[in-house]
C-alpha positions in Angstrom: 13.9 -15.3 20.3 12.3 -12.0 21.2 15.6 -10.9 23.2 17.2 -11.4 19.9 14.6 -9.0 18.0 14.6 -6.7 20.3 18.6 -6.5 20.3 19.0 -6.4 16.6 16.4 -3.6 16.4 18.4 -1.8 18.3 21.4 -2.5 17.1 19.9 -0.9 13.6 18.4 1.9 15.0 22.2 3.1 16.3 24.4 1.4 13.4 22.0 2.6 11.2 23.7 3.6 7.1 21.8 7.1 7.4 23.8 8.1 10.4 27.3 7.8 8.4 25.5 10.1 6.0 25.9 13.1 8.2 21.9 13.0 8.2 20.3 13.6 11.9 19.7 11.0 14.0 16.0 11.5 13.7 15.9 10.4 10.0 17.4 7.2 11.1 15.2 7.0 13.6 12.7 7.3 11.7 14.0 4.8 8.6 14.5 2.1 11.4 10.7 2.5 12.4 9.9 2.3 8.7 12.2 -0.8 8.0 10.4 -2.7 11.4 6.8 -1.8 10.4 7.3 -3.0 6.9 9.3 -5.8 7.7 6.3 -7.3 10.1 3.9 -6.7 7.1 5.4 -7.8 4.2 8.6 -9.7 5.7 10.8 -7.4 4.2 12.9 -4.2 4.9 12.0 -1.1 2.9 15.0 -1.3 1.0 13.8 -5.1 0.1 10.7 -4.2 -1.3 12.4 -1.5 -3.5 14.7 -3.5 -5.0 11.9 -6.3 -5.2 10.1 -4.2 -7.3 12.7 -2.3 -9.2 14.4 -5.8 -10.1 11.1 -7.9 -10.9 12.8 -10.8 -8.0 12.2 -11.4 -4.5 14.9 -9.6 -2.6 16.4 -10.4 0.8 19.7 -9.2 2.2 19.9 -11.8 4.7 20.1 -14.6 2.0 23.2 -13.4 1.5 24.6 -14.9 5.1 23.8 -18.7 3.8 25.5 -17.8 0.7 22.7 -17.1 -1.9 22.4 -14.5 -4.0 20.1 -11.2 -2.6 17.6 -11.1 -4.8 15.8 -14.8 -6.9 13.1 -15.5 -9.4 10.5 -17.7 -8.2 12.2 -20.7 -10.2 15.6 -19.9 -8.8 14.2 -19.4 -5.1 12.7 -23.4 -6.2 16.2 -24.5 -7.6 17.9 -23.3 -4.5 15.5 -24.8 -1.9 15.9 -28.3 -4.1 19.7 -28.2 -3.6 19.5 -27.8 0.6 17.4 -31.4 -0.2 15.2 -31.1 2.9 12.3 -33.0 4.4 10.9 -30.1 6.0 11.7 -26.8 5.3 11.2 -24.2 7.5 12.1 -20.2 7.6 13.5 -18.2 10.9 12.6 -14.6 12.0 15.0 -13.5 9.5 13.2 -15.3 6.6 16.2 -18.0 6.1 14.8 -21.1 5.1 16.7 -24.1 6.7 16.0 -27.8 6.9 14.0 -29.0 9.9 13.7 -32.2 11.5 10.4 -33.3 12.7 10.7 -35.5 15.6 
């Protein structure tokens, strides 16, 4: 699991948006280091927490991969937990939530 954060902080530090931007490297640098530190405190990116705030939901692009919307209310963040119909819930690295099986 740590192989897998480590590769995909890399992989953001050279794919990087800013760098298509024809901004130096350094800023993206820099963003990335921003984007990690805030993601380990608040579990979110510092684009997240923007839109968080701007939008009055809880934002998360990687919602997106299990087909849900970005960004939920707290009662449509409850609606859509309901529908995976789950005995235990649980959430990955990536703050997914997916059912878990206890054994």
């Amino acid at each position: 699991m740590n192989q897998l954060r480590i590769f995909i902080a890399v992989l953001l530090v050279f794919l990087n948006g800013c760098t298509f931007l024809g901004l130096p490297w350094q800023f993206s640098a820099v963003s990335t280091v921003g984007d990690l530190v805030s993601a380990d405190v608040t579990g979110k990116t510092l684009s997240e927490n923007g839109a968080s705030m701007a939008l009055q939901r809880d934002c998360q692009w990687g919602r997106v991969a299990i087909g849900w919307p970005p960004c939920l209310t707290k009662e449509e963040m409850v609606d859509k937990l309901m529908e995976m119909d789950c005995k235990t819930y649980s959430w990955n690295f990536l703050n997914i939530p997916y059912c878990r099986e206890i054994k």
